[in-house]
C-alpha positions as CSV (number, residue, x, y, z in Angstrom):
1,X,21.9,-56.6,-102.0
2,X,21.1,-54.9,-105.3
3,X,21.1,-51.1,-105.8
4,X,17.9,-51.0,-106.4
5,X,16.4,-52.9,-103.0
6,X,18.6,-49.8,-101.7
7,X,16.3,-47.3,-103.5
8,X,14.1,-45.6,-101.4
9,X,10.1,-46.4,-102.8
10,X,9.0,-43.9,-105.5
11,X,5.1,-42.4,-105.2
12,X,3.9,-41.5,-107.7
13,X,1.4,-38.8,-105.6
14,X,-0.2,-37.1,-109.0
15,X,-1.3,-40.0,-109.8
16,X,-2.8,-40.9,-106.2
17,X,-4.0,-37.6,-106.3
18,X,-5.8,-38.1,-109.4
19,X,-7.1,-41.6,-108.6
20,X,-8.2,-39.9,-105.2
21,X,-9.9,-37.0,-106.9
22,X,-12.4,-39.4,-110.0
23,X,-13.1,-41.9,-107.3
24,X,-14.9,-38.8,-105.0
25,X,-16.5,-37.6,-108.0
26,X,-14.9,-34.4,-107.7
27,X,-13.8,-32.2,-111.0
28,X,-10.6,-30.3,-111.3
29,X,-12.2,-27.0,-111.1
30,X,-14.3,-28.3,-107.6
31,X,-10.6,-28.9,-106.3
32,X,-9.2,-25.7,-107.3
33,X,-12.4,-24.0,-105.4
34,X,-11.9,-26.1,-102.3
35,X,-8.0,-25.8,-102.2
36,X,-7.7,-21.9,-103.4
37,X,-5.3,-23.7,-105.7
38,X,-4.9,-23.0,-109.7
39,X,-6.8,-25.8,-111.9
40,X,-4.3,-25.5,-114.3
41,X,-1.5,-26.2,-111.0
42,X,-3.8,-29.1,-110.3
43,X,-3.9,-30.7,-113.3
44,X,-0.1,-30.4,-113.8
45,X,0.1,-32.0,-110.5
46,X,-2.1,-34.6,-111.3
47,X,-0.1,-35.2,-114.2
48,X,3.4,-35.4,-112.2
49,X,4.4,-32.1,-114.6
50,X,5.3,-30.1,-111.7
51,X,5.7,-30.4,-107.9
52,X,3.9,-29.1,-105.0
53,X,5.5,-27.5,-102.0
54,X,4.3,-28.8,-98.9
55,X,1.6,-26.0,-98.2
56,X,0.3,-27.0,-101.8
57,X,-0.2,-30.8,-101.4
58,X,-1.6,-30.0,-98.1
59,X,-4.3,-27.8,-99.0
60,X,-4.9,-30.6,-102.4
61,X,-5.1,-33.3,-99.8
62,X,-7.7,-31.2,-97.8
63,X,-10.0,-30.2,-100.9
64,X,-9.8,-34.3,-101.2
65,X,-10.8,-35.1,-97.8
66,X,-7.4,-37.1,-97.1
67,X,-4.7,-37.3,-95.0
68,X,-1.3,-36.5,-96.5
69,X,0.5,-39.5,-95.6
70,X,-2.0,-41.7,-97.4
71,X,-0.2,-40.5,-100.5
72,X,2.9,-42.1,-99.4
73,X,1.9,-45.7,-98.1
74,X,3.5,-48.7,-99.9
75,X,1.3,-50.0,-103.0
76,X,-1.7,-52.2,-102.0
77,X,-0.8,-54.4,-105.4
78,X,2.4,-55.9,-106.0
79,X,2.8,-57.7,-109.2
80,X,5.8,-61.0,-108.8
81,X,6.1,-62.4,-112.3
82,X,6.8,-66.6,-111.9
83,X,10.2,-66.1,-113.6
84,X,11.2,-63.1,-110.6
85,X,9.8,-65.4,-107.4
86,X,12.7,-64.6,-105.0
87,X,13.9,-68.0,-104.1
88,X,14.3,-68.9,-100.8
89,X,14.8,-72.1,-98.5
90,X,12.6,-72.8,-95.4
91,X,13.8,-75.8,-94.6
92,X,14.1,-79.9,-95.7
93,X,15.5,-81.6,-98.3
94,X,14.5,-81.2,-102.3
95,X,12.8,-78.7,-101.7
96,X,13.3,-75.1,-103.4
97,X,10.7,-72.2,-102.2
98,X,10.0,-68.9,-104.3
99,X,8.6,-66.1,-102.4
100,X,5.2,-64.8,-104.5
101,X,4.0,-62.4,-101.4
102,X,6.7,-59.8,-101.8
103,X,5.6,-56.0,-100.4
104,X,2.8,-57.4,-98.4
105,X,2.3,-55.6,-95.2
106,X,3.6,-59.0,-93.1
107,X,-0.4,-60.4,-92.3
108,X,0.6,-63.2,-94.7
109,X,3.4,-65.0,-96.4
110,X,2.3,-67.0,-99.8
111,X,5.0,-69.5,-101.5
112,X,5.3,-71.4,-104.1
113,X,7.7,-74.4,-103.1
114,X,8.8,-77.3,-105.6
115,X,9.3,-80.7,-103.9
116,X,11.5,-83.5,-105.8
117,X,10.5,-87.1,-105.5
118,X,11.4,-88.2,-102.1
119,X,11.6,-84.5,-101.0
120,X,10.2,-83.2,-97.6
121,X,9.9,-81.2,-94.7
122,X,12.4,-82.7,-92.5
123,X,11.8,-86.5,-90.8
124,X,10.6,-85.1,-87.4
125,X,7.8,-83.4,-86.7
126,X,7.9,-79.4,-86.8
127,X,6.5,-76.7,-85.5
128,X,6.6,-73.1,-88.0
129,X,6.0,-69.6,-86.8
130,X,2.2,-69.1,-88.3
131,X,-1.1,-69.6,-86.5
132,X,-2.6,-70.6,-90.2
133,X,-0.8,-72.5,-92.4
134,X,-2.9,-73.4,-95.6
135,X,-1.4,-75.5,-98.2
136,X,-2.9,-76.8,-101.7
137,X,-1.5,-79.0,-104.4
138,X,-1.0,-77.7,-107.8
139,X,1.0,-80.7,-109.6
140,X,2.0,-83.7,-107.9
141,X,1.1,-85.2,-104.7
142,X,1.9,-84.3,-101.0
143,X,1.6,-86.5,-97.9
144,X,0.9,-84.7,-94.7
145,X,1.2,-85.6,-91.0
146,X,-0.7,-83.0,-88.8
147,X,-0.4,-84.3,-85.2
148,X,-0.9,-88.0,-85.3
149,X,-2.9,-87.5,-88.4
150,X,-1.7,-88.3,-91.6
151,X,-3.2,-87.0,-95.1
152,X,-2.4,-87.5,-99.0
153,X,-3.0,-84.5,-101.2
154,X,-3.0,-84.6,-104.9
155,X,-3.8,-81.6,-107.5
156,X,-7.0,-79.1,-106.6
157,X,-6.9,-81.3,-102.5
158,X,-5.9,-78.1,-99.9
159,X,-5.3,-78.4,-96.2
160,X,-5.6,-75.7,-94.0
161,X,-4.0,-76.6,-90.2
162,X,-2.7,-74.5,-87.0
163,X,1.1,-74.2,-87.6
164,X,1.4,-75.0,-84.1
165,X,0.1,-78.0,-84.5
166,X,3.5,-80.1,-84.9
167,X,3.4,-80.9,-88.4
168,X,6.0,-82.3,-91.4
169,X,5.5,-83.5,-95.1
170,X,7.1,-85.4,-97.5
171,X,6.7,-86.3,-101.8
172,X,5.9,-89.7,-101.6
173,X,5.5,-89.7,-105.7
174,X,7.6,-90.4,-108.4
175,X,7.3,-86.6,-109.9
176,X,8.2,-83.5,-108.9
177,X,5.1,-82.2,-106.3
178,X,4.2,-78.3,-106.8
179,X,2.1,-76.5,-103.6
180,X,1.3,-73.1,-102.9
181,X,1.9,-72.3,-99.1
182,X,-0.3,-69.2,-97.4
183,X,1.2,-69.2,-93.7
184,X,-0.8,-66.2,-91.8
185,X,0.8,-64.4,-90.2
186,X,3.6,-64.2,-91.8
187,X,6.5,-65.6,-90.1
């Protein structure tokens, strides 16, 4: 583990705070009426040039209409650039999986998983912790067996299935197959 996964998350609450304030269509000066607060403290705060003790941001975040803690959830958007994908292995053989749903609150789990030429899933049939599973073929193909079904993707084909429905896969081509997994939840 890195020192910075040890990090605790930064927020950056002047710029919530701002975001929070232009999206009500409130001005600086209707905050510092509301709040009993200085616009010029408000703006500074806004602009992370000074910090607020806690009687401060709680007054701001009443002027606002919010609740405090708001200011302090985990970012809604979490940007994972191809060449940072944390790689990971769910299983089978040839197979390498990159994790592209990092700092999502758990409802789903989205990969992007690589599959050599005779690459798959494992020869029996599985069953994986997600009541959706929804796959769809970027490069390559993909042959699936869903129950006693048994389906042949190729690029742009999806299939979405219950992942308790025993299930398995396999690259029946002669290139390299690239998918992009969504299980929900996340397992």
């Amino acid at each position: 583990m890195d020192r910075d996964s040890l990090s605790p998350p930064s927020f950056p609450i002047g710029q919530r705070l701002r975001a929070t304030r232009l999206a009500k269509g409130f001005t600086l000066e209707q905050v510092a009426r509301r709040s009993g607060l200085d616009k010029s403290f408000i703006s500074r705060l806004e602009r992370e040039a000074t910090e607020a003790s806690v009687a401060s941001l709680l007054r701001v975040c009443a002027a606002l209409g919010i609740q405090p803690s708001s200011l302090f959830e985990l970012p809604k958007v979490n940007l994972v650039r191809s060449a940072e994908a944390p790689c990971a292995h769910f299983g089978g053989e040839g197979v390498r999986d990159f994790i592209l749903s990092r700092g999502l609150d758990g409802e789903i789990l989205v990969l992007r998983t690589e599959v050599e030429p005779g690459g798959h899933g494992g020869k029996e049939l599985y069953i994986f912790p997600a009541d959706t599973d929804f796959v769809t073929v970027l490069e390559g193909s993909l042959e699936f067996t869903v129950g006693e079904e048994r389906y042949v993707l190729y690029p742009g084909d999806s299939l979405t299935f219950c992942g308790q429905e025993p299930h398995t896969w396999r690259n029946p081509g002669s290139v390299r197959a690239v998918v992009l997994w969504v299980l929900s939840p996340a397992p």
